[in-house]
C-alpha positions in Angstrom: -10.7 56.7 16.9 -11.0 56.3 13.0 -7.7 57.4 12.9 -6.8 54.5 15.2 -9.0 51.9 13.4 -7.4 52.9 10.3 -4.1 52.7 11.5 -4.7 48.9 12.7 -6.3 47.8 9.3 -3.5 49.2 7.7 -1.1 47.4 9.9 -2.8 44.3 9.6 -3.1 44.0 6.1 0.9 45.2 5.5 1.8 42.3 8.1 -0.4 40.0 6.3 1.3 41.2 3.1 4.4 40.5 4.3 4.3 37.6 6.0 2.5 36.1 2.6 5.3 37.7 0.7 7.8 35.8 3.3 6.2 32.3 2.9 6.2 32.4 -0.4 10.0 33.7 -1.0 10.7 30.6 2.0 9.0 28.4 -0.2 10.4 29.3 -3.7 13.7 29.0 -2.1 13.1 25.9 -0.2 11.8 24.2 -3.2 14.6 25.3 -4.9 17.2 23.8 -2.5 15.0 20.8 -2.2 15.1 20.7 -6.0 18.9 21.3 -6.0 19.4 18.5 -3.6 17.5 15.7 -4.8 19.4 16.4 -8.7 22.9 16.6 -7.3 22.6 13.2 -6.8 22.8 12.8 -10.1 26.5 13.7 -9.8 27.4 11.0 -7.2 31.1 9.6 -7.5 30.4 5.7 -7.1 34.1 5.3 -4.9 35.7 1.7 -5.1 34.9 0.0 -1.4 31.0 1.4 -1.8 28.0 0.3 0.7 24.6 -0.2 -0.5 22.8 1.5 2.6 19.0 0.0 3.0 17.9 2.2 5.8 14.3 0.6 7.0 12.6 2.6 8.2 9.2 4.7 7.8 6.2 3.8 5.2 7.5 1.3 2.4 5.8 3.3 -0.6 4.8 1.8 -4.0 6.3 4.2 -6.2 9.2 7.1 -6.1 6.9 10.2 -4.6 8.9 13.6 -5.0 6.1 15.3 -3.2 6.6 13.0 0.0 10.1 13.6 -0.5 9.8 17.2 -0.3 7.7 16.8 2.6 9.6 14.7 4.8 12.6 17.2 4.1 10.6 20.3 5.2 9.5 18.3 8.7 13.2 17.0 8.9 12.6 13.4 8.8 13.5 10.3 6.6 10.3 9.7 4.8 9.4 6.8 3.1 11.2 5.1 0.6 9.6 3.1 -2.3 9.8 -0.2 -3.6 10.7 0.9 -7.1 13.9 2.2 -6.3 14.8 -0.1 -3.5 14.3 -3.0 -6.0 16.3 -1.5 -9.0 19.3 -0.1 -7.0 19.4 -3.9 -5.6 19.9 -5.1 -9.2 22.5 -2.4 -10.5 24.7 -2.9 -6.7 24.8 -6.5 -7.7 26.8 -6.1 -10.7 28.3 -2.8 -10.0 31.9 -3.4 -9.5 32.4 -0.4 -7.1 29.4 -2.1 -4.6 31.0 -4.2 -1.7 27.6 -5.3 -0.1 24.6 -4.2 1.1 23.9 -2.6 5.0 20.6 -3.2 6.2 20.3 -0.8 9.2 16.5 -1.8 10.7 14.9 0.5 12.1 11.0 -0.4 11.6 9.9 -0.3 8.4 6.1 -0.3 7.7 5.2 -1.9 4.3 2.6 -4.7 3.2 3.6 -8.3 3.2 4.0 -8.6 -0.9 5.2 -5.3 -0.9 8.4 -6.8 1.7 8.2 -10.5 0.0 9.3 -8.6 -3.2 11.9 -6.6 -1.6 13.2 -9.7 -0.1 13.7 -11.8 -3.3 15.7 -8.6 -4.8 17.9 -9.4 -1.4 18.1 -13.1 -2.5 18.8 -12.2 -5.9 21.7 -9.6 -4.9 23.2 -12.8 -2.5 24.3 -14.4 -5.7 26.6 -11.7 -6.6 28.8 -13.8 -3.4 28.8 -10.0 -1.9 28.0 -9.7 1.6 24.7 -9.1 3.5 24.7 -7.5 6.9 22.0 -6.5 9.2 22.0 -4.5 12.4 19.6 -3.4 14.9 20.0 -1.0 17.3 16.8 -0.9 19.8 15.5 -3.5 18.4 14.5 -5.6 15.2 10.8 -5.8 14.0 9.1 -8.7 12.5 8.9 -7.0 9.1 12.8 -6.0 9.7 13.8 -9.2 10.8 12.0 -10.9 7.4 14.4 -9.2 5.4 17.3 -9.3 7.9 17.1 -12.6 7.5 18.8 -13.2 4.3 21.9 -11.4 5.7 24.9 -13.1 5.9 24.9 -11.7 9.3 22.6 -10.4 11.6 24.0 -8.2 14.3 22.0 -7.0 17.4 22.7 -4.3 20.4 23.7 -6.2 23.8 20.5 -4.7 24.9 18.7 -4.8 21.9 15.4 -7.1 21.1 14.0 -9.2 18.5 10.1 -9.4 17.6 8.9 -11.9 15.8 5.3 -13.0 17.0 3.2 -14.3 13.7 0.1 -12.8 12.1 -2.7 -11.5 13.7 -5.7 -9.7 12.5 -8.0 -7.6 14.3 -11.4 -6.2 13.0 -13.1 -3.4 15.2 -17.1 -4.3 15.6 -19.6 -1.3 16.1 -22.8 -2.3 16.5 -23.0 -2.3 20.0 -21.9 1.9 19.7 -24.4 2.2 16.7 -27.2 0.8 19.1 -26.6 3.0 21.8 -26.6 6.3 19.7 -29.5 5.3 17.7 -27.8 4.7 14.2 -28.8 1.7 12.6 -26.8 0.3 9.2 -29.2 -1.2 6.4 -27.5 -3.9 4.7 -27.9 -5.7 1.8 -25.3 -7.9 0.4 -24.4 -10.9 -1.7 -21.8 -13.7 -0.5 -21.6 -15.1 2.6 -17.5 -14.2 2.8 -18.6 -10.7 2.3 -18.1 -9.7 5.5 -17.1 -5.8 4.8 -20.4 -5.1 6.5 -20.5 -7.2 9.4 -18.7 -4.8 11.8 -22.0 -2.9 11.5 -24.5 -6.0 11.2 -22.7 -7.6 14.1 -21.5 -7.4 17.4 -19.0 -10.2 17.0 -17.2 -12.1 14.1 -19.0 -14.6 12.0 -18.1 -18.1 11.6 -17.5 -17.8 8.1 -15.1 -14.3 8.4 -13.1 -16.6 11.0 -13.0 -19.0 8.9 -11.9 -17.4 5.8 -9.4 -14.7 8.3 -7.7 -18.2 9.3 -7.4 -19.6 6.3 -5.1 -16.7 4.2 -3.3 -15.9 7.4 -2.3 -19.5 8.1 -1.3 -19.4 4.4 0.5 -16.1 4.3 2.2 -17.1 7.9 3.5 -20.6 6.2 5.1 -18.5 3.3 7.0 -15.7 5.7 7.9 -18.2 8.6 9.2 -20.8 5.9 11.4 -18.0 4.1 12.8 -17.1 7.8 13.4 -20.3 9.2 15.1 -21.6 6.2 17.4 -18.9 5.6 19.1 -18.7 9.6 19.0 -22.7 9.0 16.3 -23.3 12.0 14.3 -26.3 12.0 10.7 -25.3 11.4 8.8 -27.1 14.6 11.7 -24.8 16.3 11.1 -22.1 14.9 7.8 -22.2 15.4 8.7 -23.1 19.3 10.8 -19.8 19.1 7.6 -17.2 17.8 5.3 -18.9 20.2 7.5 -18.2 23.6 7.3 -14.0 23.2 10.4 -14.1 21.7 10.5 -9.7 22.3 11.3 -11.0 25.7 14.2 -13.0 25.0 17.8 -12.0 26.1 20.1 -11.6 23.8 22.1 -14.7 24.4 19.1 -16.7 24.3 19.1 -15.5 20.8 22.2 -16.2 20.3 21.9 -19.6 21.3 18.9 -20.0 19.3 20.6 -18.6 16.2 18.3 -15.7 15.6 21.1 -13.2 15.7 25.0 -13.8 15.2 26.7 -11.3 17.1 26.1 -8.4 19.5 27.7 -5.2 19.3 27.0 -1.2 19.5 26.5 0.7 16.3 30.2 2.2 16.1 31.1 -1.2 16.3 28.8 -2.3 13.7 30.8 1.1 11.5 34.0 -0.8 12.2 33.2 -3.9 11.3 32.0 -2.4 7.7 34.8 -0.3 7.5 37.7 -3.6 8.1 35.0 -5.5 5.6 35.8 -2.7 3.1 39.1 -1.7 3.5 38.2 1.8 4.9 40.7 3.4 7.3 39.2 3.7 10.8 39.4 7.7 10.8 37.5 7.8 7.1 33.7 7.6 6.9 32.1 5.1 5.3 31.3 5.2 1.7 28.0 4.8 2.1 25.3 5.4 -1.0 21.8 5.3 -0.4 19.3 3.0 -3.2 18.2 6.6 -4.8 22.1 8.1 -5.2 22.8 4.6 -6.8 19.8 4.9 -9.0 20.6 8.1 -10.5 23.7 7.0 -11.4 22.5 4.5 -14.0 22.1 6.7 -17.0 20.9 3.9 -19.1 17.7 4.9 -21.0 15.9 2.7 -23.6 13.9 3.0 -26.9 11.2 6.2 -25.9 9.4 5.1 -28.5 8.9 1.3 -27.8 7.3 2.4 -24.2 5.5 0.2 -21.4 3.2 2.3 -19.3 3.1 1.1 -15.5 0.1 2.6 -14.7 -0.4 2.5 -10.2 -3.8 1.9 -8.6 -3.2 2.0 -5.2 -5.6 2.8 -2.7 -9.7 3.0 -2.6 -11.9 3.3 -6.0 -13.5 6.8 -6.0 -12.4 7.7 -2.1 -9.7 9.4 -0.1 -9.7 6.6 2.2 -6.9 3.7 2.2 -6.1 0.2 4.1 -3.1 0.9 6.4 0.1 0.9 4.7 -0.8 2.7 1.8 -0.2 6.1 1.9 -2.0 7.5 -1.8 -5.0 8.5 -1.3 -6.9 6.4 -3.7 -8.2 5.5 -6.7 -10.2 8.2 -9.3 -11.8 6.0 -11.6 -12.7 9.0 -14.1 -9.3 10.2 -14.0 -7.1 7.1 -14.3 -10.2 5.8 -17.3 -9.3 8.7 -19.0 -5.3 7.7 -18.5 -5.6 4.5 -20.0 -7.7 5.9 -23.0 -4.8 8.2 -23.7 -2.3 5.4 -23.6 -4.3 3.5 -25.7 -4.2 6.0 -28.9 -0.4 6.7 -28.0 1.6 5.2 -30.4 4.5 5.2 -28.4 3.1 2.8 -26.0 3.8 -0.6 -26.6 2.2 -2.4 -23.1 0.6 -1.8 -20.2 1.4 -3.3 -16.5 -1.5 -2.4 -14.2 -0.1 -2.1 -10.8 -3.0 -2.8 -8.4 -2.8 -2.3 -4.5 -6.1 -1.9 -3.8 -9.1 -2.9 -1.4 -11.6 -2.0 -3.7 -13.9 0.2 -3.4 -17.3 1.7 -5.3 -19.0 -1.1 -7.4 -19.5 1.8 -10.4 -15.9 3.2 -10.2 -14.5 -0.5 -10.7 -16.4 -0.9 -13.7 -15.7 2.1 -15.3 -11.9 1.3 -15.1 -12.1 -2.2 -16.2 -14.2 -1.0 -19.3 -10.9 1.6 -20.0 -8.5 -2.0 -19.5 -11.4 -3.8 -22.2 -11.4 -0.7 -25.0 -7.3 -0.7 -24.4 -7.0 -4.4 -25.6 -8.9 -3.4 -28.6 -5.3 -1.9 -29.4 -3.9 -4.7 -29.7 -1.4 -4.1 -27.4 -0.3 -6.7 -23.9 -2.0 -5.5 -20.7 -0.6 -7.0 -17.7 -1.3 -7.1 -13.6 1.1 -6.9 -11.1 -0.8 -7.5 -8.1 1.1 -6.0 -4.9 -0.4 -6.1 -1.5 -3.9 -6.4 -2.0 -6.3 -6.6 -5.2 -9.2 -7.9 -3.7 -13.3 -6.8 -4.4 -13.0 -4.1 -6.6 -9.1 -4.7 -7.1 -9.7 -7.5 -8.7 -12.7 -6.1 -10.5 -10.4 -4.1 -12.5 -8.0 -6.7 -12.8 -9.8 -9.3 -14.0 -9.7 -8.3 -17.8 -6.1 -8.7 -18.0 -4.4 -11.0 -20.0 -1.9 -12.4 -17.4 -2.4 -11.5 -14.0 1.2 -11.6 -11.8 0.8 -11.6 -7.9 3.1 -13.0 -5.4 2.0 -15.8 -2.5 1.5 -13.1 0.3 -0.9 -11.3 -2.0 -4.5 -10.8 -0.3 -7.1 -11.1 -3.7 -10.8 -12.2 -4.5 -13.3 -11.3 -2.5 -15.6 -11.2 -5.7 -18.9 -9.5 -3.5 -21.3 -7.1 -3.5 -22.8 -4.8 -0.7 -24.8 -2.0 0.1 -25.3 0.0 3.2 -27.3 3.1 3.9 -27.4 4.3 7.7 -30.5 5.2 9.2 -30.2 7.6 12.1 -33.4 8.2 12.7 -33.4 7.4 16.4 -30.5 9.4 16.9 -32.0 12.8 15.0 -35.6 12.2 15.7 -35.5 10.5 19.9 -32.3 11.7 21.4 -31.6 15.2 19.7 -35.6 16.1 19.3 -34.8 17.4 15.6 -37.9 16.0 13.3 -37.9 16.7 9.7 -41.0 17.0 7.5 -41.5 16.1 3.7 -43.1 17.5 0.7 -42.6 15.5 -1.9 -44.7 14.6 -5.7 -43.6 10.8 -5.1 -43.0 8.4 -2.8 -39.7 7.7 -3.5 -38.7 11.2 -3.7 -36.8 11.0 -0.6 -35.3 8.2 -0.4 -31.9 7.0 1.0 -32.3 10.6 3.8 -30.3 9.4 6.8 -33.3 10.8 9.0 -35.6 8.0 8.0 -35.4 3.8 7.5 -35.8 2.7 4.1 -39.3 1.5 3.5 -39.5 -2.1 2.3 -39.8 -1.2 -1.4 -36.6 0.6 -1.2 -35.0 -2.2 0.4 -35.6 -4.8 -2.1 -35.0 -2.6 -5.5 -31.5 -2.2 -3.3 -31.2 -5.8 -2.9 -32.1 -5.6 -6.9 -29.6 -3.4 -7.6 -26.6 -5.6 -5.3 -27.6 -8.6 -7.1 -27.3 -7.6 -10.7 -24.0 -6.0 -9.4 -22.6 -9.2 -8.5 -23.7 -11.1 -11.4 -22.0 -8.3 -13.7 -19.2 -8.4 -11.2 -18.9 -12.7 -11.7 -19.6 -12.5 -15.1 -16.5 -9.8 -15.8 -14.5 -12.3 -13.9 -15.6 -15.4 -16.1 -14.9 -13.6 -19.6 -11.3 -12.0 -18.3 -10.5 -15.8 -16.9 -11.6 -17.7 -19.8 -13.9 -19.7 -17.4 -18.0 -20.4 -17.0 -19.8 -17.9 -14.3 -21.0 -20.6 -12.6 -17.3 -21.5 -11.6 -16.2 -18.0 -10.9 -19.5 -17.9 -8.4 -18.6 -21.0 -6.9 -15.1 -19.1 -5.4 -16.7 -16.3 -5.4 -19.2 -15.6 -1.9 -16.9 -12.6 -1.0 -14.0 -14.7 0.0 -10.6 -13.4 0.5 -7.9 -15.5 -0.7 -4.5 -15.5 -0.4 -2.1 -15.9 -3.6 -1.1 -19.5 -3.4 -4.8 -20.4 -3.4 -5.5 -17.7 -5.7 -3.5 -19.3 -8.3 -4.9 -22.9 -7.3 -8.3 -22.1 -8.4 -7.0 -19.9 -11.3 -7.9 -16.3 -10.6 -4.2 -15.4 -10.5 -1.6 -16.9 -13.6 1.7 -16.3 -12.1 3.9 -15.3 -9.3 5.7 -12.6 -9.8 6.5 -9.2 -8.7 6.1 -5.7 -11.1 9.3 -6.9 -13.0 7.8 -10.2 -14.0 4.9 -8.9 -15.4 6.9 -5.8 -17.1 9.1 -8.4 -18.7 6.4 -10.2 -19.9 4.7 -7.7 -21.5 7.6 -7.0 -23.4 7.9 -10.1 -24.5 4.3 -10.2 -25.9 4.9 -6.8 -27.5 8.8 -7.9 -29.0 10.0 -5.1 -27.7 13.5 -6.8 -27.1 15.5 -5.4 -24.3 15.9 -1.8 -25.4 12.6 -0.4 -24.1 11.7 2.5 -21.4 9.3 2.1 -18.9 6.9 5.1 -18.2 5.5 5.3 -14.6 1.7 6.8 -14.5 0.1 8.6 -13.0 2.4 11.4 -13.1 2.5 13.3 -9.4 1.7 16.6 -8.8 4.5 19.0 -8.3 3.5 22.1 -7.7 3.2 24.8 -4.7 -0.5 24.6 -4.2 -0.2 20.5 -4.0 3.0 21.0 -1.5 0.6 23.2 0.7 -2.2 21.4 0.7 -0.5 18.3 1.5 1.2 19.9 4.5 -1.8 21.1 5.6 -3.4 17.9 5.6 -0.8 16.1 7.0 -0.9 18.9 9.9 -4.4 18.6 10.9 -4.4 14.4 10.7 -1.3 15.3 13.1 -2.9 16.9 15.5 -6.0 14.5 15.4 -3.7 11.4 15.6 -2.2 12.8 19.2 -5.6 14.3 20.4 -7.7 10.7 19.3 -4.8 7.8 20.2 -6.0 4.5 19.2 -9.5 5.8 18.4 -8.4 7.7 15.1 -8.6 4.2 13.1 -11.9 3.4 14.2 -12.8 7.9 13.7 -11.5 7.1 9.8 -13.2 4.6 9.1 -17.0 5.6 10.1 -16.1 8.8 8.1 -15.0 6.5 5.2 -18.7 5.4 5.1 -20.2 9.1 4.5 -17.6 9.5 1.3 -18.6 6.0 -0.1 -20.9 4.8 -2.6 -24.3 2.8 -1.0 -23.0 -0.2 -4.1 -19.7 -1.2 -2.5 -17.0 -3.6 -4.3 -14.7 -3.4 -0.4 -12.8 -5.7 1.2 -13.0 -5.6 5.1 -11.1 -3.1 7.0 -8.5 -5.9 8.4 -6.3 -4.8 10.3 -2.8 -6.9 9.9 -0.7 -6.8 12.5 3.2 -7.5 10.8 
């Protein structure tokens, strides 16, 4: 019997030893060919007759991400692409002798509306070159496709394909009603009467004010994307508008023909003729496709390493793991990316920096920590700059605020310049419907306080209210010094409300439009760099083995809750959000856009 028990801890612990020595050899090696394949690309021959290839599809990221690279090898899939290198390999195909055109081949990108307005200017831009523009869709063309499709010279559709475009809409989950019938109830404080990050779970239905302010920057952003669309396929506006109002997924595809929304129908091998007569390829060779990252790599251009600007990326939620759809980081450390900008501010190679900020906000203490790090770096002497990307709004514009120019584009979702607190008191639930009662010792009465078991006494709720308050009057006054303007002005914008960038700049908390390149260019500008600088992208990602396995074991598990939960794993995510956050909240309301 020992024997035997011996025998199977012995075997148990050789097979574990093996099989760890197995995954470890797989995953040296993998990285390695991973590694191999990402730097060949380095040594791609640019051929005469060359094809930009924009494939659109999967998550539109802010930044190049090796580690979501690596990933999306190892699960055999495309992965997303980032706006970075889509941009730049725009600019060097437009002057690149060897580049034809550009291929858009849509297949459903997901991406923010600045994120796409900026990758659709780069199209514009590259349409001067006199090259060609085509588009194709296979299934069928999504909104957020067809927005960029739309500057092609052509678009071209399957016979049996569709085409989607159906306006803005935003829908905000309310749970209340489920909070009451568990026995969890939400205490609230708040200042603004826009601040509506809390009225999911203060209400049971939208206020008039959230309507109000929901159909204002969506009517706004809307008139910016529809315009763009409309203009470029030469469609009179009333008839466009005709066209996104009648279910236009629906329509055949003559009727979209007729209506000029597409220009011809054909299969994708036809499409691969068609670019292979436009290029002059024989029928029999391949197309000399390059993808944005190959063309990249080619440009071996470098500037000045020591007349740097830092482009330092906030993207995601101050101080949690949490993030608005679209964004795929996983937020914002205030303590780590304070500690950044007090390194850059003492290096001497540094000339600028371009805050990148996509971000909903998030803890009240976290967004002033990190605009404190933007006020000591101006102490340097040295430009700071914000790009605003898809949204800087409550605590993304907190830390934005203190810049000197502040760059966003019209589709930009900003302000929301409020303050809330929440605490959740489940004290119905534990004490009534589970029959769990807790007792206290304590040496004072506040000893205790905040314990989800219990409401807050009335004391508690108004040194809370205290606290919310003298957030929002820091919060109003930060926004007054970085603007150049009286507090009383910033307040009177202020409330909580969500703006969209073309009123944003009308009542002067944004400068400029202007995507990341507009607000790098100025900064070197302010700094005289010249044109012979480098830029140096910051944070710098995590590459290691322990990061590559955490993250697949992440993405495994939301996987697997995704299937199992459907359409409820949203609303799951974002009652968890509430048990990571801060009770002081500098949020924007979970909205979710559908593009």
């Amino acid at each position: 019997m020992l024997k035997k028990f011996f025998l199977i801890v012995c075997g148990s612990f050789v097979g574990s030893f093996l099989a760890l020595i197995f995954f470890t050899i797989t995953a040296v090696l993998m990285s390695f060919v991973i590694f191999s394949s990402m730097s060949s690309s380095v040594g791609v021959k640019l051929e005469k007759n060359s094809i930009l290839y924009l494939r659109l599809d999967g998550e539109l990221n802010e930044r190049p991400n090796e580690m979501s690279q690596m990933m999306a090898m190892i699960k055999d899939d495309e992965g997303g692409q980032d706006l970075n290198t889509l941009i730049k390999s725009l600019k060097l195909a437009k002057d690149n002798e060897n580049i034809d055109g550009v291929y858009l081949d849509c297949r459903g990108m997901v991406s923010g509306m600045s994120s796409l307005y900026e990758l659709r200017n780069a199209l514009v831009d590259f349409n001067k070159s006199k090259k060609f523009v085509y588009a194709f869709g296979d299934e069928g063309i999504m909104q957020s496709d067809y927005y960029l499709a739309s500057v092609a010279d052509s678009i071209f559709l399957n016979p049996e394909g569709a085409v989607d475009v159906h306006g803005l809409g935003a829908s905000t989950p309310y749970f209340k009603n489920l909070l009451d019938k568990v026995g969890v109830e939400m205490q609230i404080v708040r200042v603004g009467t826009f601040k509506s990050a809390v009225e999911p779970f203060m209400l049971s239905e939208m206020s008039d004010a959230n309507r109000e302010q929901q159909e204002h920057y969506l009517g706004s952003l809307w008139g910016v994307l529809s315009k763009d669309m409309a203009e470029s396929r030469k469609i009179a506006p009333e008839t466009f508008k005709q066209l996104t109002d009648s279910v236009m997924l629906t329509m055949g595809t003559d009727e979209l023909l007729q209506n000029k929304i597409v220009d011809h129908l054909c299969y994708r091998t036809e499409m691969e003729d068609k670019l292979r007569r436009k290029t002059d390829v024989e029928m029999k060779d391949d197309l000399r496709l390059i993808t944005p990252s190959q063309l990249v790599l080619t440009d071996t251009k470098k500037g000045d390493e020591g007349k740097q600007i830092a482009v330092v990326y906030a993207t995601g939620e101050i101080d949690s793991s949490t993030s608005v759809p679209g964004m795929s980081e996983d937020g914002i450390d205030s303590e780590s990316l304070a500690a950044l900008l007090r390194e850059l501010q003492y290096d001497d190679n540094v000339k600028g920096l371009v805050l990148r900020v996509n971000s909903p906000g998030g803890s009240a203490f976290g967004s002033e920590v990190i605009w404190k790090a933007i006020e000591d770096f101006k102490k340097s002497g040295k430009p700071v700059a914000v790009s605003m990307s898809d949204y800087a709004a409550s605590g993304g514009y907190y830390i934005s605020a203190g810049a000197q120019r502040i760059f966003a584009e019209p589709t930009t979702i900003t302000g929301s310049i409020g303050i809330f607190g929440m605490v959740p008191n489940a004290s119905n639930l534990i004490n009534n419907t589970l029959g769990v009662k807790f007792e206290e010792v304590s040496t004072n009465k506040n000893a205790i306080a905040g314990a989800i078991y219990k409401p807050l006494t009335e004391q508690q709720k108004a040194a809370l209210q205290r606290m919310v308050e003298h957030g929002y009057d820091l919060f109003t006054r930060r926004c007054a010094v970085g603007r150049n303007v009286s507090q009383d002005s910033i307040k009177s914008i202020a409330e909580g409300r969500v703006w969209d960038g073309i009123t944003a700049k009308n009542i002067g908390l944004v400068d400029e439009f202007g995507g990341l390149q507009a607000a790098i260019d100025w900064v070197a500008k302010k700094a005289n760099l010249g044109d012979d600088y480098s830029i140096t992208n910051l944070p710098e990602m995590e590459m290691s083995f322990k990061s590559m396995l955490g993250q697949m074991t992440r993405s495994k598990v939301e996987e697997d809750m995704q299937r199992r939960m459907g359409i409820f794993y949203t609303y799951y995510e974002q009652l968890q959000a509430i048990l990571s956050r801060d009770h002081v909240q500098c949020l924007m309301e979970p909205v979710e856009i559908d593009f």
